[in-house]
N, C-alpha and C positions, 0 to 999 in steps of 0.2 A: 545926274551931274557927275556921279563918279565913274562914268563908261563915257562921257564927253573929253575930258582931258585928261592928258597923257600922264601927269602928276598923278591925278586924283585916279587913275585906271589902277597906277601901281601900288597906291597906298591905301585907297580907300574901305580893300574888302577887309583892313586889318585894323582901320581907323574908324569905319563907323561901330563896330561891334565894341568901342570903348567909348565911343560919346554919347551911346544912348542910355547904357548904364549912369555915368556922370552926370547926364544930363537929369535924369532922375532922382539922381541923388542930391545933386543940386537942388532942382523942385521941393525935397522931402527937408534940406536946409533952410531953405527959407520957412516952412509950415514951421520948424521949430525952432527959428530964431538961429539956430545955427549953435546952439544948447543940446547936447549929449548927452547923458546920462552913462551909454555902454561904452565899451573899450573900442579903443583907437582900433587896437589888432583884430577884435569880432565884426566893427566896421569892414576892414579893408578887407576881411575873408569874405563878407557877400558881397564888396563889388569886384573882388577877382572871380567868383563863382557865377554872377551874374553875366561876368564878360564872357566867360568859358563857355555862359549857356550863348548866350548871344550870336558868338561865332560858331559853335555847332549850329544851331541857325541857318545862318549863313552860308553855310557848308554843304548844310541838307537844301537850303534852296537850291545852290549852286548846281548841284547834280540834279536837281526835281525829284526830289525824293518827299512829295507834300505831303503823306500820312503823316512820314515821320516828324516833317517840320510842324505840318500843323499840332501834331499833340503836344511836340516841345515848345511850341508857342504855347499853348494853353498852359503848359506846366509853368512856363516863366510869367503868364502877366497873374495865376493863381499867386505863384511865388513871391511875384514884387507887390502884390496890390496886402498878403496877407504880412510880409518884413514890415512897408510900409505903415499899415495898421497899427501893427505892434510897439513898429520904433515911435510912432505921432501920440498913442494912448501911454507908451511908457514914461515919454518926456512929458506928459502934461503937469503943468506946477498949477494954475490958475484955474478955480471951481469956484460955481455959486454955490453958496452957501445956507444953509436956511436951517433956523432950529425950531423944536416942534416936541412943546414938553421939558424933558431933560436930554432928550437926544438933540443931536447935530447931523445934519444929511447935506452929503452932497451932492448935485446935480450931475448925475454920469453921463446921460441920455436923453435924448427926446423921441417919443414912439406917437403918431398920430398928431394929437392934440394934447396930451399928458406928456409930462417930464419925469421921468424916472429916477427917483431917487434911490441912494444906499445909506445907512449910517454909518457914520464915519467915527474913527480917533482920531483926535486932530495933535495928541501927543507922540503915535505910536505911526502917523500916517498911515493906516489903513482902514480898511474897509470891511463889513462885514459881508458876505451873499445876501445878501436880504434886499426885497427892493419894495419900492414903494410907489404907486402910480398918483401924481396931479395933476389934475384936468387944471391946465393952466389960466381957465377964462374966470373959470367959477371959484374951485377951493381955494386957488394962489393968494385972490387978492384981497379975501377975509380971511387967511390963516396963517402967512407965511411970508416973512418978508426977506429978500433973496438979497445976498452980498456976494461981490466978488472979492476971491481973498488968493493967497497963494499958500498955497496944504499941500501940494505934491512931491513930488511924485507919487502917490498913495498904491500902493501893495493891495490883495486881498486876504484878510484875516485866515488864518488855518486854525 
């Protein structure tokens, strides 16, 4: 589309390497409700960095230079898939809940058929390392009965 018209010849090599960042980040908006937690300024530095990567890209296609671009592509969807991650696990406010004794555990994970629990402070919002496996068919529904609450953004205890 952008080597078909004359508009989109002149502007495009400079306009797509800003709306596929955007558009991403867009995506990663809606997963979180469009609720932040980090800085407006730490935002706008990965998607000015994401753009930079994007149009070197573009750049390396441009001349066929595919080593290079291929490893800078691996380095960018590494890069956006681990932000991504990070920014989705950091915003999360809403975990089931489940107490078991005198502790409280929250639902971090699901691995197979079990759910991975951690115990949580629901005053201090964090968490400790500690995890806990529940075979969701069997243990869950004679031991534990699971609420959704809103505890987050929860920390790991130090």
């Amino acid at each position: 589309m952008f080597t078909q018209h004359d508009h989109l010849r002149r502007t495009g090599q400079y306009l797509l390497p800003v709306l596929l960042p955007l558009s991403v980040g867009f995506m990663l908006g809606l997963k979180l409700d469009f609720r932040v937690e980090q800085s407006l300024l730490l935002i706008v530095f990965y998607l000015l960095l994401f753009i930079l990567f994007m149009a070197a890209l573009f750049i390396l296609a441009v001349y066929k230079q595919w080593v290079s671009a291929g490893a800078l592509f691996i380095v960018i969807m590494m890069s956006v898939s681990s932000a991504s991650g990070y920014l989705v696990a950091s915003n999360q406010v809403e975990y089931l809940v489940a107490r078991k004794g005198n502790a409280t555990y929250a639902v971090v994970d699901v691995y197979k058929e079990s759910l991975v629990l951690m115990p949580v402070d629901l005053k201090k919002r964090t968490v400790k390392p500690e995890y806990l496996f529940v075979d969701h068919k069997t243990e869950l529904q004679a031991a534990m009965q699971l609420q959704k609450k809103r505890i987050g953004p929860l920390t790991l205890e130090q």
